[in-house]
C-alpha positions in Angstrom: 40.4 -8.3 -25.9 37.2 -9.9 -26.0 36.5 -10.7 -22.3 34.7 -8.3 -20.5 33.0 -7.0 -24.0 29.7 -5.7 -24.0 27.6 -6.8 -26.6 23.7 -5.7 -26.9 21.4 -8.9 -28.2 18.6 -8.1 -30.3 15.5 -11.2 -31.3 12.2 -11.2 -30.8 12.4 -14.7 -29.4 12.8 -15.2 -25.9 14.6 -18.3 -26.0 17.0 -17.5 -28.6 17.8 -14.5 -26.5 18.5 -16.7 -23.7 20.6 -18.8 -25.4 22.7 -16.2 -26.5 22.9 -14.1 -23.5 23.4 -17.2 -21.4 26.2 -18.3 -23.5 28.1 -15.7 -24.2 28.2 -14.3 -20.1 29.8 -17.4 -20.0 32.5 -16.7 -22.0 33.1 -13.7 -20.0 31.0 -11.4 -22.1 28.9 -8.5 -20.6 25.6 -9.1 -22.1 22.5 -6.7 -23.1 20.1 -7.7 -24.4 16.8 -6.4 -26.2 13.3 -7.7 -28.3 12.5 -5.1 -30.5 14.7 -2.4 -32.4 13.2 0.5 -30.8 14.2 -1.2 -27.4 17.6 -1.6 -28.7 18.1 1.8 -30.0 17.3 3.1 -26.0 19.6 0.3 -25.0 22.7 1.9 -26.7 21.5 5.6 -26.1 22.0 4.5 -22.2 24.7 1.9 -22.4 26.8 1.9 -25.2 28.0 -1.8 -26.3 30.9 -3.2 -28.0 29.5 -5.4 -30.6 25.4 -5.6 -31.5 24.0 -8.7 -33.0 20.8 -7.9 -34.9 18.3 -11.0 -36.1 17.1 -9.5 -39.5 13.3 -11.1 -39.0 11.7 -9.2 -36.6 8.2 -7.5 -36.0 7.8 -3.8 -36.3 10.8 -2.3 -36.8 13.3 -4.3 -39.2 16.5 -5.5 -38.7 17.2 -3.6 -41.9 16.1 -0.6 -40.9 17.4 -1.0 -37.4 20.8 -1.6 -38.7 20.6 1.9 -40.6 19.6 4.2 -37.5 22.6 2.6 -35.8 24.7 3.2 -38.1 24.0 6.9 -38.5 24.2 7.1 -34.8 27.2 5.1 -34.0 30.3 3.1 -35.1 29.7 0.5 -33.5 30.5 -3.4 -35.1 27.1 -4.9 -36.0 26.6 -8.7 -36.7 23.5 -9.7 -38.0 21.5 -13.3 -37.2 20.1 -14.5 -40.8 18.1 -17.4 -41.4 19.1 -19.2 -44.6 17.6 -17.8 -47.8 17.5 -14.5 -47.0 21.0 -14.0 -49.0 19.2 -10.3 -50.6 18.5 -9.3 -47.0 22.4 -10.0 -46.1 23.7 -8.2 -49.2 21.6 -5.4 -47.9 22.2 -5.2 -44.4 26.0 -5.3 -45.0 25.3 -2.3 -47.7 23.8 -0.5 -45.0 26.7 -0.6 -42.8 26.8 -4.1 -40.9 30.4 -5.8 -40.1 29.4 -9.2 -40.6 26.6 -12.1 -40.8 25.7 -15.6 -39.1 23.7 -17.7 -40.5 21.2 -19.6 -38.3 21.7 -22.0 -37.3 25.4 -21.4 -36.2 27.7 -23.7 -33.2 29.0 -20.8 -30.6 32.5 -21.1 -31.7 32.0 -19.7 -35.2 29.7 -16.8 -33.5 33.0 -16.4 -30.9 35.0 -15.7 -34.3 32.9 -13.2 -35.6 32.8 -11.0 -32.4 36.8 -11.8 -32.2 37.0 -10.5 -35.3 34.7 -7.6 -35.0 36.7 -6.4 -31.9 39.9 -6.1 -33.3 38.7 -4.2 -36.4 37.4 -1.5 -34.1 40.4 -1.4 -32.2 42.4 -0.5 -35.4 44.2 -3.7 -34.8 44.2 -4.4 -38.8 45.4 -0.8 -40.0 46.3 1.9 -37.3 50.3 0.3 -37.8 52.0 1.2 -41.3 53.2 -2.7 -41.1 49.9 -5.0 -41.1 51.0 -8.9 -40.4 48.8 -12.2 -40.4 50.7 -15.1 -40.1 52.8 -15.4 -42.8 51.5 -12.8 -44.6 53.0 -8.6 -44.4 51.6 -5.3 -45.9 53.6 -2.3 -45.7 51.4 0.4 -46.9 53.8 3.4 -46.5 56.0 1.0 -49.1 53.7 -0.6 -51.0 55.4 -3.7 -50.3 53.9 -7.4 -49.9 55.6 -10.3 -47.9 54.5 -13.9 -47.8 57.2 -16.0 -45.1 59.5 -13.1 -45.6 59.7 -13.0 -49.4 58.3 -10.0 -51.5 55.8 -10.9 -53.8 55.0 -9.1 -57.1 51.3 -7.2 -57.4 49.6 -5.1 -60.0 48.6 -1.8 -59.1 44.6 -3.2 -58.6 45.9 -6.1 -57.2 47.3 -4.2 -54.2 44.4 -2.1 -54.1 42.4 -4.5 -53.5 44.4 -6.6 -50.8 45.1 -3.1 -49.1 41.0 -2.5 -49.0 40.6 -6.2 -47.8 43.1 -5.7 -44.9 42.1 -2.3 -44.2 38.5 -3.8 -43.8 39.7 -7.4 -41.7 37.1 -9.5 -40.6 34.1 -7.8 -41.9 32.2 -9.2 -45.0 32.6 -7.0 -47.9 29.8 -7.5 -50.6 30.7 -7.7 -54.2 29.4 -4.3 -55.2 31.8 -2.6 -52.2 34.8 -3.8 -53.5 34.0 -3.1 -57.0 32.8 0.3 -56.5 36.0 0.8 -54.0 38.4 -0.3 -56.4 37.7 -0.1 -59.7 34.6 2.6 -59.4 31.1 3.0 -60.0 30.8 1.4 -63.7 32.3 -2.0 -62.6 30.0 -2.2 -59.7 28.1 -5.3 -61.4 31.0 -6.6 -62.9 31.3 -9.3 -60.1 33.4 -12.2 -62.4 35.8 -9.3 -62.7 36.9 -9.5 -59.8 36.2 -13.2 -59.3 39.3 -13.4 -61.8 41.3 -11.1 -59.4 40.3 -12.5 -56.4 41.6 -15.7 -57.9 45.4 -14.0 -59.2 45.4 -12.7 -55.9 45.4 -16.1 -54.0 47.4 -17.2 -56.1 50.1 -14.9 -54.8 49.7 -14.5 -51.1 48.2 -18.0 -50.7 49.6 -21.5 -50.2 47.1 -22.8 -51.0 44.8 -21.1 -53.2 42.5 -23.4 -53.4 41.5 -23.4 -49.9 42.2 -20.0 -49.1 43.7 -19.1 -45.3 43.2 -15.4 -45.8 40.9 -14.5 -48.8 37.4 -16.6 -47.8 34.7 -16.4 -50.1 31.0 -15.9 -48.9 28.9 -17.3 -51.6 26.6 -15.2 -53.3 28.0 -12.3 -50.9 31.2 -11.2 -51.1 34.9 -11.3 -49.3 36.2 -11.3 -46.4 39.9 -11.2 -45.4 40.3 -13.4 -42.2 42.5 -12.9 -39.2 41.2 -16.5 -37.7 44.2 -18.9 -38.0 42.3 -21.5 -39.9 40.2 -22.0 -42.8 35.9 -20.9 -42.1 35.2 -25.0 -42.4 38.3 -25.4 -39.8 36.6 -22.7 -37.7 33.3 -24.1 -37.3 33.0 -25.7 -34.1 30.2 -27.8 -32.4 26.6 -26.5 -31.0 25.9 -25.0 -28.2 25.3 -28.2 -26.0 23.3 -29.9 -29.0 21.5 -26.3 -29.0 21.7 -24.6 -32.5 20.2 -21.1 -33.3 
């Protein structure tokens, strides 16, 4: 799926774009690439990509506020670049509509994920089927029912809600106040160790190991994401780009 992909790169930085660009072509990606949002925004008016990957820091126009006028413009998955420390900025970007983060610096494998990931959640990979499966793990939403290695397990009502909203949402960071807000409504939305406790009872249940969670990964200070990766975000991390980090 992710061969031939067109993804639009957005920094300021020359050589940062270069790196990306350079790497990515050659993984078989079709790359764009842009330094400055109002660049970028022409860039997808003329060619639309597959995946955009936005650095937040940038002069004039914001990552921020680039990330906003394309989302009211298109669907398309947006990663954003983030330098560490900027956790707020994150939490806002993703509020706005971005799929996912990476952290600078970051190896090219883990950014590889992220696009994998990103791809299949705009193909409808994760919920255009009534039967969703992930390894050992099945969601049959017109049932209701959950399967871990072909035995049903037990949810509460909010339980299920909330793995059905993780599922449905595969891949893509989903901040604290999203899931809150999603499903248990507005007057929970800051009520973020309730559902640390339900995050928790849901591992529990659909893990086999809760403690180091295969599908339920934990961005600190962020949110949850459900992963479709086969391994664990440590597991997935792989070395720089030729000693080159973003």
């Amino acid at each position: 799926m992710s061969h031939g992909a067109r993804i639009l790169v957005i920094d300021d930085e020359p050589p940062i774009r270069r790196l990306l660009q350079e790497n990515l072509q050659g993984k078989g990606y079709e790359v764009m690439a842009a330094e400055s949002g109002e660049e970028a925004l022409q860039a997808i008016v003329h060619r639309t990509p597959d995946v955009v990957l936005v650095d937040l820091m940038m002069p004039g126009m914001s990552g921020l506020e680039l990330t906003r006028r394309i989302r009211e413009q298109s669907a398309v998955p947006i990663i954003v670049l983030s330098a560490i420390g900027e956790e707020r900025s994150k939490v806002e970007a993703l509020e706005l509509g971005a799929d996912d983060y990476v952290t600078k610096p970051c190896g090219l494998d883990e950014l590889q994920a992220r696009i994998r990931a990103a791809l299949r959640r705009a193909a409808g990979a994760q919920g255009s089927q009534p039967v969703f499966t992930c390894g050992e793990l099945s969601v049959d939403f017109d049932r209701r029912v959950v399967q871990v290695a072909g035995e049903p397990v037990k949810l509460t009502p909010t339980e299920y809600d909330l793995l059905k909203y993780l599922v449905q949402n595969a891949g893509k960071i989903l901040t604290h106040r999203m899931l809150l807000t999603t499903v248990w409504g507005p007057a929970y939305r800051d009520q973020v160790q309730y559902l640390r406790v339900f995050v928790g009872q849901l591992r529990k249940k659909i893990e086999r190991n809760a403690s180091n969670p295969r599908f339920i990964l934990t961005d600190p200070g962020i949110g949850y994401r459900f992963s479709l990766e086969p391994a664990s975000t440590e597991e997935r991390l792989g070395p720089s780009w030729s000693g080159q980090r973003l």
